[in-house]
DOFI-22595 format. One record per residue (C-alpha): residue in one letter; x, y, z. Coordinates in steps of 0.5 Angstrom, whole numbers, plus 500, padded with zeros to 3 digits. Example, Ala and Ser with C-alpha at 12.3 -4.5 7.8 and 13.67 -1.06 7.14 Angstrom:
a525491516/s527498514/
This chain:
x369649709/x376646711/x379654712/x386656716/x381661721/x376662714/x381663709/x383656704/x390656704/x392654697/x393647695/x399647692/x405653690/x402654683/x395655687/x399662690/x394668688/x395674689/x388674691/x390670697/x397674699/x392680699/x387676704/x393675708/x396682708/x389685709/x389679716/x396682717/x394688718/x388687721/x393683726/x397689729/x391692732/x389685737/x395681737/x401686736/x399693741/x401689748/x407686744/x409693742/x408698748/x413694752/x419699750/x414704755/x417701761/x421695759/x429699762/x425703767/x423696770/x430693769/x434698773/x429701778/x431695782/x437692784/x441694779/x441702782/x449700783/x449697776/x447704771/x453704767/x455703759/x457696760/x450694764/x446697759/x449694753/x448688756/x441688758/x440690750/x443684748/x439680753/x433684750/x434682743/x436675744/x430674749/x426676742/x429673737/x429666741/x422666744/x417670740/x420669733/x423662733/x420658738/x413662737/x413665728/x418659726/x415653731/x409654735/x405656729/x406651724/x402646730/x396650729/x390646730/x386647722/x387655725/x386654731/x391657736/x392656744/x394651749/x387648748/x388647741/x394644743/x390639748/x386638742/x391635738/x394631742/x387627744/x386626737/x393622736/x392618744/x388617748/x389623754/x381626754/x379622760/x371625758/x369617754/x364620749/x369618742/x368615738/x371611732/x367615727/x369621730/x376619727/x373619720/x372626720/x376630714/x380635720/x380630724/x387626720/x394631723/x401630722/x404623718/x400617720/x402612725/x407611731/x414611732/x417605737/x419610741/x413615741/x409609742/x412606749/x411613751/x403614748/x402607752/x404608758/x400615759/x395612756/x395607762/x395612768/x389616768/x393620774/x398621769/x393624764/x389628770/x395631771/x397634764/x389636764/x391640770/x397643766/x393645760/x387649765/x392652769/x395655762/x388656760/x387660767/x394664766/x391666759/x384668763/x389672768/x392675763/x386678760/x384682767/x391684769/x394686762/x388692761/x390694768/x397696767/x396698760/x392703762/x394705768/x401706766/x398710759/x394716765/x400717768/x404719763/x398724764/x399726771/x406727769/x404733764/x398735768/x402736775/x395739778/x390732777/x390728783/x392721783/x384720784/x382723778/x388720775/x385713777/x378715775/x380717768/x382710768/x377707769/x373711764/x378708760/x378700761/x370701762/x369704755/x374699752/x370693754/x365696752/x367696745/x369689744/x361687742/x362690735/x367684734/x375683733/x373685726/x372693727/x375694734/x382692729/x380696722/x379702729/x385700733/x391698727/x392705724/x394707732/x399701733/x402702726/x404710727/x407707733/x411702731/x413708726/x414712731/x418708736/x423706729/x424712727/x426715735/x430709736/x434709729/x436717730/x438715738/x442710736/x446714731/x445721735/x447717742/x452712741/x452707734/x457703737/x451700740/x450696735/x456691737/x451688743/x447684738/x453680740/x451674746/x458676749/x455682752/x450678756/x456674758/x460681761/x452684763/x452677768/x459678770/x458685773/x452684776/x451677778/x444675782/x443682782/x442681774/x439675776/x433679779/x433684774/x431678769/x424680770/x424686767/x427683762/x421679761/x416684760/x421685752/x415679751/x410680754/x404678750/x407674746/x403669748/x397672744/x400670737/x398663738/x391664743/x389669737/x390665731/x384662730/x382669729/x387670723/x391666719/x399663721/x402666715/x398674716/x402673724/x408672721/x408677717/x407682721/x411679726/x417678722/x417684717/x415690722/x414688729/x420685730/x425690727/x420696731/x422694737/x429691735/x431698733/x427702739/x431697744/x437699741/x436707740/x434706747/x441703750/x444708746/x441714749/x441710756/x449709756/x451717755/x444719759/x445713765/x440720770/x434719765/x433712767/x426712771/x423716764/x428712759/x423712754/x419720754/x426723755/x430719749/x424723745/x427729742/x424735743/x420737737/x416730737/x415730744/x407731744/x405728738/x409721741/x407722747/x399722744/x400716741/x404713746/x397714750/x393711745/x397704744/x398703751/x391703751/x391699744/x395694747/x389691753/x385688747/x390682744/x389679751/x381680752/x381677744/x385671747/x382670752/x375670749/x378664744/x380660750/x374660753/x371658747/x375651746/x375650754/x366651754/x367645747/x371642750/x368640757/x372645761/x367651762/x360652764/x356654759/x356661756/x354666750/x358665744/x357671739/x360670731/x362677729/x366676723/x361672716/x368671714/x373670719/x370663722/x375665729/x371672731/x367672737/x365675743/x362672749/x358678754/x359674760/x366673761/x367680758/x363684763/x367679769/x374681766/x372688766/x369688773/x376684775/x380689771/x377695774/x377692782/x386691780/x387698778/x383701784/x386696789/x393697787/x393703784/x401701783/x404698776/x410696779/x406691782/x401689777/x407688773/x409683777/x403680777/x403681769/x411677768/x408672773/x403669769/x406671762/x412665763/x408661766/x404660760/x409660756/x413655760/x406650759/x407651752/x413648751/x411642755/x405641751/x409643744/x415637746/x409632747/x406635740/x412633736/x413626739/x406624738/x403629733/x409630728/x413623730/x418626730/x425623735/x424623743/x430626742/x428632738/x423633743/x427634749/x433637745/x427643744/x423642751/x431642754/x433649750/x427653751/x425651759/x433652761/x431660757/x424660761/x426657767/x431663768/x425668768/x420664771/x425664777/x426671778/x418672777/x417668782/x422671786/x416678786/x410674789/x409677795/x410684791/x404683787/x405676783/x400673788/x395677784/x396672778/x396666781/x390667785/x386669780/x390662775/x387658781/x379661781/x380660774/x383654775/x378651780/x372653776/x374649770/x377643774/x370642779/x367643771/x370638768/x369633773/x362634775/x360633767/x365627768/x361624774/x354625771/x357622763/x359616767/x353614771/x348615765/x354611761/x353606767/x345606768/x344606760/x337602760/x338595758/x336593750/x333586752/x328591757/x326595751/x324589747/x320585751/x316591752/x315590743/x314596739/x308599743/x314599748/x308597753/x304604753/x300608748/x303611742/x301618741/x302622734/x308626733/x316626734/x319625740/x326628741/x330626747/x336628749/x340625752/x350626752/x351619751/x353617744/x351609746/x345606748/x339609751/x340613758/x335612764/x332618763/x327614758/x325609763/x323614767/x319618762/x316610761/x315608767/x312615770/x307617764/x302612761/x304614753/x309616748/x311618741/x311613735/x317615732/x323616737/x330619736/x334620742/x339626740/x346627742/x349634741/x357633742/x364635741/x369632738/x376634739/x377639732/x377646730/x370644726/x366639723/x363641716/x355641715/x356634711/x359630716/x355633721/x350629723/x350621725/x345617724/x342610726/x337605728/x337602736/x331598736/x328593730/x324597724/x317596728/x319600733/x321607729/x326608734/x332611731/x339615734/x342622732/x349624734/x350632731/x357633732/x362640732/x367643733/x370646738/x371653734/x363651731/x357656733/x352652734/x347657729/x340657731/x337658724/x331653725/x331647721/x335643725/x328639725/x328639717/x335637717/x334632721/x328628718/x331628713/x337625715/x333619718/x329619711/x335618708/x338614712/x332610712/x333608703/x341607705/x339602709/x335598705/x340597699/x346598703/x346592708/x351593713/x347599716/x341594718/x340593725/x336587722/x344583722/x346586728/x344581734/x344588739/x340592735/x344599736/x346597728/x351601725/x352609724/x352613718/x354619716/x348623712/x351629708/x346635707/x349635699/x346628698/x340629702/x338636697/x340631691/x337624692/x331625697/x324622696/x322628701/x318633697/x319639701/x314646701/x315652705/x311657707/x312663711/x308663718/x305668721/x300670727/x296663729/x298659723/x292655719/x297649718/x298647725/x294640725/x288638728/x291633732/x293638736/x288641742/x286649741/x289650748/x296648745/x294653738/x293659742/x300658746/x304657740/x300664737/x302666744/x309664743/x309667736/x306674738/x312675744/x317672740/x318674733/x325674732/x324666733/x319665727/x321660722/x319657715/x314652716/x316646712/x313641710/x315633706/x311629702/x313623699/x315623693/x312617687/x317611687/x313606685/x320601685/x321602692/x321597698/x313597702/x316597708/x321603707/x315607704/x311605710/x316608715/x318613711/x310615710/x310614719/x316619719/x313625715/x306624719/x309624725/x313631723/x306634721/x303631728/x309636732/x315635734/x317635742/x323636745/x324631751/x330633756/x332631763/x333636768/x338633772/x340634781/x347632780/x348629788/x354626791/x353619794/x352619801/x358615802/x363620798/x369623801/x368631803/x372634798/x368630794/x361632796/x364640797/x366639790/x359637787/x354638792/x356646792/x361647787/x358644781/x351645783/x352652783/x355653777/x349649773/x345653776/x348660775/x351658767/x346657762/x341652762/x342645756/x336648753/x338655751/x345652749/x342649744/x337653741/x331649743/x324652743/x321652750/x314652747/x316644745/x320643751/x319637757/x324637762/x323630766/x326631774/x332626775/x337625781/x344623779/x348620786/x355620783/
């Protein structure tokens, strides 16, 4: 499956179905209840924050015209240009978000700083973006980063404080819109106290959290009829105001009245640009949100409604403004014409409310590509859509935004400083999209150096102008968003360098090959029936876990598979190149390795055949070797021989493993003699309590090829009894340590930061599905 977010772009203009268009309309519509609500309640408060402030002494025609046409070309240049037009088209196979960013970068050079790639993993299908080769230009640069690991931690910081502003921005964007939503309430019901108002509040944020189970899916079918009716609405208000009021608004579409609004206003003006930002605030959401639809449904919606919404309700707005300059604390429920007031004023409510889901669906994407990718501990990630491959859920992190929202609306209780705070984070994380876009189009587009800064100059001069006035309201409430960027930020960081640690002592204590060999192919102990599995994150050699299960019991499997579980930097990886197969030791000694790679958009499924799969991967990889010579490990003097891609479709069309199933229920007949009776009656045990986990019980047989090799045939007929004997799951359970002769930030950072977070993040095991009735753990300490 190669899909933009589930949906297969046609290959060609004579592909263009209707059917496509229509999927696309469908994610369209479906957009503009998760991505657009922020986007679109911003008329709410957006003039009330621009002049509320320092420009009570510029409330005149000339001041409102100009704050207008800074609103409109604020939205053109950003969301719609830079965002629709640019941003999308470096969408990673559908995937959006600095991450995704990150992702292709590290593709195109060298900038990850976790070792685990490998030369196959550039083989795979949604692994090629972008033109092949470097320009002159860009490969100077690319060497030169490339060079200074300081250089590529300090753009990893980049990306995490992006990530974690995006992560703020999901606890502080329900607060605000929610909040702002009940006052309206208080408003018409002057007898609520301010406690009731914050209690229905709360009702609120905790019933919205709650319904993010059931997945972007249905929450989008429920919230988009709400947002659409609201963007009729604020169209329909804002073109009558605009020919009721004052249409010679119209003529401040042109730029020269930004030039006449600063003139009069000077810093003043300079100050207010940060209610000016909240015109854009959730733009950031097209992009985090698209691995949750498709490029083209964003733009659509964007471009056809949204924008020209919001375009013609800002313009109405000014023009009712310039002729009721009074009404401008409460510009947007006094520019209503009576006879609408209350159907506008419920569904002003409801969008409001709306609005909070764009950023929590982001911020559940962002998370997702942070945990693939090495940044994040360990959490549940819940597939909500069989359609659309980016839908998910993830209980953990939404339970904490919820209690983090909550803990900012009763703590502050005031929009005006959460809104500070909301300003703040929303242009930082765009200001940290530029830079990663200019890198993309140097690096991934191969287009000019010169093209690059042209676009990181242009849109950081705009950006850095509202980034400064942002700045100017930290101690108004900004400090929220930057506090909880850094707890975030913090979070990920210590994560990723803990992992780092740990992958580099196992990389430099991997058991040596010749130790192995001299054991021979009993490895010096008892080989004992059946398949050991043992994992292990490193891609090459042996870890030291195996020495030290060899050194500490007196026997051990006869067919041993040393199994990797990794990411690679790509949206997805399809199931026919999922699996790598290959041999670390002479044939004797049925030592075999497997490195199953996904994704970061890929949920790791647990279907129970991951077993099936991988015997016969291992058979087959076992027949491709006897005719196809450069996968021998015979002619390699190493013995950790080359790896072959094993595709599911091959394996189904050309195995010699006859496979029967039967279903298994209660104590199984078809468990082995081999196998003690105390062991039966746990797995009977085990099945009792847990019936939601039984699986097909599969069995192989091979099948009569009397023009195969004796020696394939001897070890294939190895592998299949092996797999009747059982299957164990062999893992180290690791105490990362830092060395006794550690700086103290380094200690602090792994012996009680990182510690912590292994110990309250789900543990390996569960990660990855593996069944604790087959589980050994080993005890390890690792002194990084």
């Amino acid at each position: 499956m190669e899909p933009e977010s589930g949906i297969s772009p046609p290959r060609n203009p004579t592909q263009f179905s209707w059917a496509y268009l229509s999927r696309n309309l469908i994610l369209a519509y479906q957009s503009l209840g998760v991505v657009y609500g922020d986007l679109s309640t911003s008329p709410l408060y957006v003039y009330r924050s621009i002049f509320v402030g320092k420009l009570q002494n510029h409330q005149n025609q000339e001041a409102i015209f100009g704050a207008f046409s800074l609103i409109f070309w604020t939205l053109t240049l950003i969301p719609l240009l830079k965002y629709v037009i640019l941003l999308l088209s470096a969408n990673d196979n559908g995937e959006g978000g600095t991450f995704a960013l990150y992702s292709l970068l590290c593709r195109h050079a060298k900038f990850g700083l976790l070792p685990n790639q490998q030369a196959a993993d550039e083989e795979l299908s949604a692994y090629k973006y972008g033109p092949p080769g470097h320009s002159t230009s860009s490969l100077a640069l690319k060497r030169f980063l490339e060079k200074h690991k300081r250089l590529r931690t300090a753009l990893l910081i980049v990306v995490l404080l992006g990530a974690s502003m995006v992560i703020g921005d999901g606890v502080i964007t329900p607060a605000i819109s929610v909040l702002s939503s009940v006052a309206g309430l208080q408003e018409t019901e002057q007898h609520l106290t301010n406690g009731e108002v914050l209690f229905f509040a709360c009702v609120i944020l905790i019933g919205l959290f709650a319904l993010q189970h059931f997945g972007t899916h249905r929450v989008a079918f429920l919230f988009a009829p709400i947002v659409i009716i609201w963007l009729i609405s604020i169209f329909s208000i804002g073109l009558y105001n605009t020919i009721y009021w004052n249409p010679k608004v119209v003529f401040a579409l042109s730029p020269h009245y930004i030039v006449k609004y600063f003139r009069e206003t000077g810093t003043d003006g300079w100050i207010a640009l940060g209610g000016i930002l909240l015109s854009i605030t959730g733009t950031e959401a097209m992009f985090a949100d698209l691995g949750h639809f498709t490029a083209l449904s964003i733009r659509l919606a964007f471009a056809f409604v949204v924008y020209p919404c919001l375009v013609v309700q800002y313009m109405g707005q000014a023009a009712f403004l310039s002729k009721n300059t009074s009404s401008i604390p409460s510009s947007f429920y006094h520019s209503i014409p009576g006879s609408v007031f209350w159907p506008v004023f419920v569904i002003a409510t409801l969008a409001a409310i709306v609005a909070s889901q764009a950023i929590i669906t982001a911020t559940f994407s962002i998370i997702k590509q942070c945990h693939a990718l090495g940044c994040f501990p360990r959490v549940k990630v819940v597939h909500t859509s069989k359609n659309i491959y980016g839908q998910i859920y993830i209980p953990e992190i939404n339970w904490t935004l919820m209690i983090l929202t909550l803990a900012i609306a009763i703590g502050f209780r005031d929009t005006t400083l959460i809104g500070n705070a909301y300003g703040l984070a929303c242009m930082t994380v765009m200001f940290i999209t530029t830079f990663l876009m200019a890198l993309v189009i140097i690096f991934v587009w191969q287009r000019n150096i010169l093209l690059a800064a042209a676009f990181l100059l242009l849109f950081w001069f705009i950006e850095g102008l509202y980034l400064s006035a942002a700045f100017i309201k930290v101690p108004q409430g900004g400090w929220v968003s930057l506090l909880l960027a850094f707890v975030f930020m913090v979070i990920m960081f210590v994560w990723h360098y803990g992992t780092r640690k740990k992958y580099n002592f196992d990389l430099h204590n991997k058991v040596p090959l010749k130790w192995i060999l001299g054991l021979g192919p009993s490895l010096g102990i008892v080989r004992v029936p059946g398949i050991g599995l043992i994992y292990s994150e490193l891609a090459t050699g042996v870890p030291a876990i195996f020495s030290h299960f060899v050194t500490n019991l007196p026997a051990f499997h006869n067919v041993l598979v040393f199994v990797c579980v990794k990411s690679v930097p790509v949206p997805y990886v399809s199931p026919e190149e999922r699996f790598l197969i290959g041999r670390i030791c002479p044939r004797p000694y049925r030592m075999y390795r497997c490195i199953v790679r996904y994704g970061y958009k890929d949920i790791q499924r647990d279907d129970g055949n991951f077993e099936n799969q991988l015997i016969q991967s291992i058979a087959e990889f076992i027949q491709m070797e006897a005719v196809e010579p450069q996968y021998s490990s015979s002619e390699n003097t190493s013995f950790d021989g080359r790896m072959a891609v094993i595709s599911t479709r091959t394996i189904q069309s050309n195995s010699t493993l006859v496979v029967s199933e039967q279903e298994v229920s209660g104590a199984s007949d078809s468990i082995q003699s081999s196998k003690s009776l105390m062991l039966q009656s746990l797995r009977s045990a085990y099945d009792d309590e847990n019936p939601q986990v039984r699986r097909r019980q599969v069995t192989f047989q091979l099948s009569q090829s009397p023009g195969m090799d004796p020696l394939v045939r001897e070890e294939l007929l190895d592998l299949v009894q092996a797999k009747e004997a059982g299957v164990a799951y062999i893992m180290g359970h690791s105490y990362v340590k830092a060395r006794r002769s550690s700086s103290f930030l380094k200690k602090l950072v792994i012996d009680i930061g990182y510690s912590f977070l292994r110990k309250n993040c789900r543990g390996p095991a569960v990660a990855l599905n593996i069944p604790h009735i087959s589980l050994i753990e080993v005890g390890m300490i690792y002194h990084v």
